[in-house]
C-alpha positions as CSV (number, residue, x, y, z in Angstrom):
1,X,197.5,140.3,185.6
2,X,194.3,138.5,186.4
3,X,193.1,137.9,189.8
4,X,192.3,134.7,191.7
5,X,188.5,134.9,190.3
6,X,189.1,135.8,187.3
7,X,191.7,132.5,187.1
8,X,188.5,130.6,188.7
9,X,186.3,131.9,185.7
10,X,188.4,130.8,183.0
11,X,188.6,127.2,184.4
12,X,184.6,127.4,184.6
13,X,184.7,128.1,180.9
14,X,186.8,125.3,180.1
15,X,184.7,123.3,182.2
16,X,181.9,124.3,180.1
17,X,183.7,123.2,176.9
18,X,184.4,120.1,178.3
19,X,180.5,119.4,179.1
20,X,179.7,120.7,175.6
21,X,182.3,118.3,173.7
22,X,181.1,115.5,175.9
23,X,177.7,116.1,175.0
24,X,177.6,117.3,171.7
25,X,177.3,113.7,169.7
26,X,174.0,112.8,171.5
27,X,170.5,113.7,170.0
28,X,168.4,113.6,173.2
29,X,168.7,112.7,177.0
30,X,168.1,109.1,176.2
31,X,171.6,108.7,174.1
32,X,173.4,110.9,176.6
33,X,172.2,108.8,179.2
34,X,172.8,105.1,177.8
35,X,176.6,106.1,176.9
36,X,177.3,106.0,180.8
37,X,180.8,107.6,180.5
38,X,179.7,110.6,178.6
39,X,177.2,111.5,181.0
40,X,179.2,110.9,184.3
41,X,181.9,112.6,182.4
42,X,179.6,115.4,182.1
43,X,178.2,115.2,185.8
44,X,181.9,115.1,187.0
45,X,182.3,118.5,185.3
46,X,179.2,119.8,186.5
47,X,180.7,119.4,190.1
48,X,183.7,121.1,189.1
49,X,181.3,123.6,188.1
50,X,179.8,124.2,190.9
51,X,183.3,124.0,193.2
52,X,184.4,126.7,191.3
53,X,181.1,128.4,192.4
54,X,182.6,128.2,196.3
55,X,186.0,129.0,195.4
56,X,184.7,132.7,194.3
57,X,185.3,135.5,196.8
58,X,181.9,136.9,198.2
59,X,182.7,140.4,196.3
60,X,183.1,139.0,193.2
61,X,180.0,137.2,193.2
62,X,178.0,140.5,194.4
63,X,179.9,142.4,191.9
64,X,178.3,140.0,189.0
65,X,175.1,139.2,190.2
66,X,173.4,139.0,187.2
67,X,174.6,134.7,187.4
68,X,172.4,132.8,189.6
69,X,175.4,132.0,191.2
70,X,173.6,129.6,194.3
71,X,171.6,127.6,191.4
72,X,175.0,126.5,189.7
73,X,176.3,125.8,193.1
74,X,173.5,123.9,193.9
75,X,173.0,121.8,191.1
76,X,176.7,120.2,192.0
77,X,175.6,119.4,195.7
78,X,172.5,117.6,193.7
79,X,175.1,115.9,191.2
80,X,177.3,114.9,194.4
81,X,175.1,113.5,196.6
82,X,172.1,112.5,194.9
83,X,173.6,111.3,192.3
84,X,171.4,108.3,191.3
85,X,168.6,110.5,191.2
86,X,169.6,112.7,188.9
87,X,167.3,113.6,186.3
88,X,168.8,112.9,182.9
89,X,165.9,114.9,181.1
90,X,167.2,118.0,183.5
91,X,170.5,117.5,183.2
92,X,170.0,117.8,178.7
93,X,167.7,120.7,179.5
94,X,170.5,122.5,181.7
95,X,173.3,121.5,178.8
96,X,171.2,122.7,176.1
97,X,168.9,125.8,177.6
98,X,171.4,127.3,180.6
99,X,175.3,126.3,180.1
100,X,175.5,128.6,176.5
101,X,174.1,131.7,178.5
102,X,176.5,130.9,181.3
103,X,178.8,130.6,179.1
104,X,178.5,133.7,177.4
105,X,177.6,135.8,180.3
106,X,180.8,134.4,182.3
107,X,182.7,135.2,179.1
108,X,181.3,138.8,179.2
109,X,182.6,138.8,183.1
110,X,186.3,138.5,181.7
């Protein structure tokens, strides 16, 4: 039986499929950008990313420290309420430098 966390990580790793499929036609920031449902599509996600992020009990989080779990967390109260000032060059860089470690050290968590 898996516990409430572990529930929470598995949607976070379907969250980051989702951002990876929604992404993964686009050669740069500038495409991803232009095709505005991909990439809101995509920041959507990221905020379900980083709600996941507060839904995690305190223990859980200390137990796995080794994810920069604040940054992630972060990053969706950027998304959420800054949202036309988001950085599309980040946001690619974050997609295509961060979310495939995330994903495989969250994957290495279950």
């Amino acid at each position: 039986m898996y516990s409430k966390d572990d529930t929470i990580i598995f949607l976070m790793l379907q969250t980051i499929d989702k951002i990876f499929e929604y992404s993964s036609e686009f050669l740069n920031a500038e495409e991803f950008y232009k095709d505005g449902k991909s990439f809101d599509a995509v920041m959507m996600n990221f905020i379900a990313l980083g709600e996941a992020v507060i839904k995690l009990s305190e223990s859980y989080k200390d137990r796995n420290n080794h994810i920069v779990w604040y940054k992630i967390q972060s990053f969706r109260n950027i998304a959420a309420h800054d949202y036309f000032g988001i950085d599309e060059y980040e946001v690619w860089q974050i997609i295509k430098n961060h979310l495939p470690k995330l994903k495989e050290d969250l994957t290495n968590i279950i």
